[in-house]
C-alpha positions in Angstrom: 20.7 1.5 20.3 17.5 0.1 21.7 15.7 2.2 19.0 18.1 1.6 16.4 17.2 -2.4 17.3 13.4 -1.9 17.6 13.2 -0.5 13.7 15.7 -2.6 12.6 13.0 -5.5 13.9 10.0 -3.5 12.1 11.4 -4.0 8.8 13.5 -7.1 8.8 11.1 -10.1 8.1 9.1 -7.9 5.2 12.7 -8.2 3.9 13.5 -11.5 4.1 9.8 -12.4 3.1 10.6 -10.2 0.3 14.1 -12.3 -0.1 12.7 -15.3 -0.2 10.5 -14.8 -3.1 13.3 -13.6 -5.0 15.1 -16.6 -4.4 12.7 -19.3 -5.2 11.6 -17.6 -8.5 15.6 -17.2 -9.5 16.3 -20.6 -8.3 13.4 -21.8 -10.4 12.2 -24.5 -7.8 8.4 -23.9 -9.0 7.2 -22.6 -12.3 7.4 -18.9 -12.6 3.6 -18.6 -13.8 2.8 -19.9 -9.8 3.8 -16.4 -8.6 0.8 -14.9 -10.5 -1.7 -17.1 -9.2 -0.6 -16.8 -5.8 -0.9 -13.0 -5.9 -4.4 -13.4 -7.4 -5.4 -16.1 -4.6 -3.9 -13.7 -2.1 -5.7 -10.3 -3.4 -9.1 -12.6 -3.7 -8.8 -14.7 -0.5 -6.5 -14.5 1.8 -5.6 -10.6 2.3 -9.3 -9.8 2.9 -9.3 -12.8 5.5 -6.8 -10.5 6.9 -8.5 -6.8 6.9 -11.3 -8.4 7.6 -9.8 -9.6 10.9 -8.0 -7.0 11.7 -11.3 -4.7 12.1 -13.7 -7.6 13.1 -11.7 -8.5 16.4 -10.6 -4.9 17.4 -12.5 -2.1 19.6 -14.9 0.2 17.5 -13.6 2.9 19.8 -10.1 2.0 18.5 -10.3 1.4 15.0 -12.5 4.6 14.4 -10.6 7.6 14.4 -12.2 10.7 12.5 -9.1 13.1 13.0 -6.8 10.4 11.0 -9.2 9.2 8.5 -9.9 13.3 7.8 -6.1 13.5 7.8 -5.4 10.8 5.3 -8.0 12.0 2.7 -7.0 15.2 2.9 -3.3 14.7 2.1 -4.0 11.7 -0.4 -6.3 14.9 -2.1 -4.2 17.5 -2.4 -1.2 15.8 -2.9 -2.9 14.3 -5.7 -3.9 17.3 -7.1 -0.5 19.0 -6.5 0.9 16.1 -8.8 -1.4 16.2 -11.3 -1.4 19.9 -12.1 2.9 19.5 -11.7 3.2 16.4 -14.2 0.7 18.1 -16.4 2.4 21.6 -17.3 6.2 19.3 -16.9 5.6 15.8 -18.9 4.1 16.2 -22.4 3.9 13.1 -22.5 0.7 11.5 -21.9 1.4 7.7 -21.3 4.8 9.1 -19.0 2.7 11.8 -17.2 -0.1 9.4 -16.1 2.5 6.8 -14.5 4.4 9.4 -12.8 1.3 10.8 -11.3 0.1 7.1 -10.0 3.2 6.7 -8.7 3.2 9.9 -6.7 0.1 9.4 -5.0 -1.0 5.5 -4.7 0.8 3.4 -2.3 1.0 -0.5 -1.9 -0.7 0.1 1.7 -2.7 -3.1 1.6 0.0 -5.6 1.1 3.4 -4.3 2.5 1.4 -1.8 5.1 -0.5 -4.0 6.5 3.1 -6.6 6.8 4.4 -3.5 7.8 2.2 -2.8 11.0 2.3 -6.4 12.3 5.5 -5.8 13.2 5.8 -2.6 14.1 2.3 -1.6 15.8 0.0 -3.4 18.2 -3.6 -4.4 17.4 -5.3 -1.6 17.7 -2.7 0.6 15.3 -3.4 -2.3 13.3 -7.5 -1.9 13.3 -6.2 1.6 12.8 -4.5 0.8 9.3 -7.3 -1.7 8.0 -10.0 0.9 8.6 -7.6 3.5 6.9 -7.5 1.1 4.3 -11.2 1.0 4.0 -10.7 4.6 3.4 -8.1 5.5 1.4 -7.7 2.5 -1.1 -11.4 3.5 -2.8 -10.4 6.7 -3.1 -6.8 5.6 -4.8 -8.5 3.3 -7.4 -10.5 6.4 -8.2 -8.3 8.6 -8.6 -6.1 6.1 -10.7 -8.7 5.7 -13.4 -9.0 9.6 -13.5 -5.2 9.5 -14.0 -5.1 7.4 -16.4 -8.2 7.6 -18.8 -7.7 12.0 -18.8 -3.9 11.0 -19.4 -5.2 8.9 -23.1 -7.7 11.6 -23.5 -11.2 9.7 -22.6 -13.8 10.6 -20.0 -14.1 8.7 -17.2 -16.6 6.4 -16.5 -17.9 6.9 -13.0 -20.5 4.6 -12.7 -17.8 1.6 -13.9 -15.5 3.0 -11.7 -18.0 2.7 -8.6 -18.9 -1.2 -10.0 -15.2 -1.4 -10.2 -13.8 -0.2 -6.1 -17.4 -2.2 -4.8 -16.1 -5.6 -6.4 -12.7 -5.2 -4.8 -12.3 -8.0 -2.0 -10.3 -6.0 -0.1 -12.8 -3.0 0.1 -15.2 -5.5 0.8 -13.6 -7.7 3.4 -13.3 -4.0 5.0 -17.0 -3.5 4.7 -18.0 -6.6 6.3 -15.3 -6.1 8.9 -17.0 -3.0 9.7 -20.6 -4.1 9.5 -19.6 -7.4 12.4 -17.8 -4.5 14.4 -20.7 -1.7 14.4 -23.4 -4.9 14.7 -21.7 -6.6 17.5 -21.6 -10.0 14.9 -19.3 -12.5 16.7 -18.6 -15.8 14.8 -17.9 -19.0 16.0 -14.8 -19.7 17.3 -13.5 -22.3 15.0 -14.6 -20.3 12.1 -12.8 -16.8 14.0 -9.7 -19.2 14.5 -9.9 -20.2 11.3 -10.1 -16.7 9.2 -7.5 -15.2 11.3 -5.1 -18.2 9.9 -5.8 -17.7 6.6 -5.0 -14.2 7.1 -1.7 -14.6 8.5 -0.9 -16.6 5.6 -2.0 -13.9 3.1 0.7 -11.5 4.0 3.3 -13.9 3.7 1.9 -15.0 0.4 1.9 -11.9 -1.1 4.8 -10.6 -0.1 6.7 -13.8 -1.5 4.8 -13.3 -4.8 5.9 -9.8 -4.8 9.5 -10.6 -3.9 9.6 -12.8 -7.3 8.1 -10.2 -9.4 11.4 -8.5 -9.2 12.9 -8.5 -12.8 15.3 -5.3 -14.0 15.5 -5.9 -17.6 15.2 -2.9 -19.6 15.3 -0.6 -16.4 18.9 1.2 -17.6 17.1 3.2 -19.7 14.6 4.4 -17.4 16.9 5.2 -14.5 16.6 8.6 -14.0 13.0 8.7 -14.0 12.9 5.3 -11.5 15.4 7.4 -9.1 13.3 10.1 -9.6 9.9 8.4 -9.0 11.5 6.4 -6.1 12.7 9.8 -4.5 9.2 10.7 -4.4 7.4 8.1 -3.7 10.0 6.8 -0.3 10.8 10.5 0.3 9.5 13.5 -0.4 5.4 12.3 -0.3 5.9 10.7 3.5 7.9 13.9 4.2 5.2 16.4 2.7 2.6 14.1 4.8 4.1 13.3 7.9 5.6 16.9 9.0 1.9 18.8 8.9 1.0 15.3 11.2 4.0 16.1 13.7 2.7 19.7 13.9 -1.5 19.0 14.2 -0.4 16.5 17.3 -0.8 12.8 15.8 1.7 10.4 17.6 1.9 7.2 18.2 0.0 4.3 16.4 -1.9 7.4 15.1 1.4 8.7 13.5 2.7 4.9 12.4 -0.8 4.6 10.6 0.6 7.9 8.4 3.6 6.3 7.9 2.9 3.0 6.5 0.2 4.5 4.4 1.9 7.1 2.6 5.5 5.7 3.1 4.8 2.5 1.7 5.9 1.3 -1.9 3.9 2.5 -5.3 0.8 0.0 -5.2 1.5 -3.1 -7.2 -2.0 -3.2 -9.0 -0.7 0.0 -10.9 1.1 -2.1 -13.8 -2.3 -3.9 -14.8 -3.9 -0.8 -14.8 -1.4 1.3 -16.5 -1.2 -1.9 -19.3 -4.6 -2.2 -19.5 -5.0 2.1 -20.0 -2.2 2.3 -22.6 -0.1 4.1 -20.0 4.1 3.6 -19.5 3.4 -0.1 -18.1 7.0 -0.7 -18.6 8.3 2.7 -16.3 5.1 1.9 -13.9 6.2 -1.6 -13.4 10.1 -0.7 -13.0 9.1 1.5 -10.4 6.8 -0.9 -8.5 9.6 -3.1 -8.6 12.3 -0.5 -7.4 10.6 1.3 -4.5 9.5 -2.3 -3.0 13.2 -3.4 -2.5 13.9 -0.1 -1.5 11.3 0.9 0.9 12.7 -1.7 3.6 15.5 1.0 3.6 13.6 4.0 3.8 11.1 2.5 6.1 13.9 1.4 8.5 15.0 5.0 8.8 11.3 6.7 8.8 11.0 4.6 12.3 14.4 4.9 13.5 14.2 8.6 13.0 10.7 8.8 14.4 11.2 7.0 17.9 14.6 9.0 18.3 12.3 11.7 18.6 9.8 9.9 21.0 7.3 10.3 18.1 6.4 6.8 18.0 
């Protein structure tokens, strides 16, 4: 029971955070257009307050952990490639291929993870999680424009794509986090104070704006291939991932930094980029949509399972 209540706790105030956004955009208390430009003050301000934070105040022996960033490339790799070469000879469709394939490998890691991990791992598995996210969300956006630009049959562009991951705030809030921990930079304490409250307040923002994002018109005729995309996105990858873990020895916060990256919901920034590459924008956005409400679900019972087993 004390298990059952300890990742019951994990997930329950991403879902009510989630909740609440639902509520105030159905309730129509603000204008709906608000819930954009929160997300974009989030993604450009406050979230990299956060990762920055989360690095900058931890122990560089903590946060850097070779086995588990080797680990998480890896997987995120081959189960890439396993995807690609599966939707490729199954889906002849092009726009349909290249969202099932994003869906498959790129998680929303940055935004529910990292909402994820405050509640369910101390601060160094969270320094653990922000400097996998340093990691892993670079090589996601890369492997999203390969996707999608080989999917409408153009080359990829690698030096954009380079210009693209080095102007994302979050990758760089990670960067400078990493360059205050390896220098020994400390800042003031007003301005420390200060960062770390905007912080808090970007994971709460985000996930509100993501709660109101929720919208399920026109997803009856995509059902099967939302079930199907949810399936493997909540299921089968964090299955395929976390066993091999189990059996090389990861536990712990080492393990929970697994989980929330490749058990977290398909990454919210794939609709722009499948709209903006001629991909299925509407499927892609259905399924961002779907495994976000269900993840708290699958989440809940990843843990539950997990420290049953005195894994985590």
């Amino acid at each position: 029971m004390e298990n059952f209540i300890v990742s019951l706790n994990c997930v329950i105030p991403m879902f009510i955070t989630l909740c609440v956004g639902l509520w105030i955009r159905h309730s129509q208390v603000v204008p709906a257009e608000m819930f954009n430009q929160l997300s974009t003050l989030s993604f450009h301000a406050l979230l990299p307050c956060l990762l920055f934070y989360n690095i900058y105040s931890t122990d560089l022996s903590v946060a850097i952990q070779p086995a588990l960033l080797g680990y998480l490339v890896l997987w995120v790799l081959a189960w890439f490639g396993i995807n690609y070469v599966f939707y490729t000879f199954t889906e002849p469709d092009p726009r349909r291929r290249g969202a099932y394939i994003q869906n498959a490998f790129r998680t929303n890691i940055a935004v529910v993870g990292v909402s994820l991990a405050q509640t369910m791992m101390g601060a160094s598995g969270i320094a653990l999680l922000s400097m996998a996210i340093s990691i892993v969300v670079p090589i996601y956006n890369v492997l999203a424009v390969i996707t999608l630009e080989t999917c409408r049959g153009k080359q990829v562009d690698l030096r954009q794509t380079i210009l693209g991951i080095l102007r994302n705030p979050l990758i760089r809030a990670c960067l400078l986090g990493i360059l205050f921990l390896v220098l020994g930079i400390r800042l003031p304490s007003p301005v420390e104070r200060a960062v770390s409250s905007l912080g808090s307040a970007g994971s709460v923002t985000t996930l509100i704006a993501l709660g109101a994002s929720f919208q399920f018109s026109g997803a009856a005729r995509n059902l099967k291939p939302i079930l199907a995309c949810s399936a493997i996105r909540l299921v089968i990858a964090p299955l395929c991932a976390l066993v091999p873990a189990i059996l090389l020895g990861f536990r712990g916060d080492m393990l929970g930094a697994i989980l929330v990256c490749i058990a977290s919901p398909t990454a919210s920034t794939s609709y722009p980029m499948a709209l903006a590459c001629g991909s299925d924008h509407e499927l892609t956005g259905q399924v961002v949509v779907t495994t976000s409400l269900l993840c708290s679900l699958t989440l809940f019972l990843w843990i539950f399972l997990f420290k049953q087993l005195g894994f985590l």
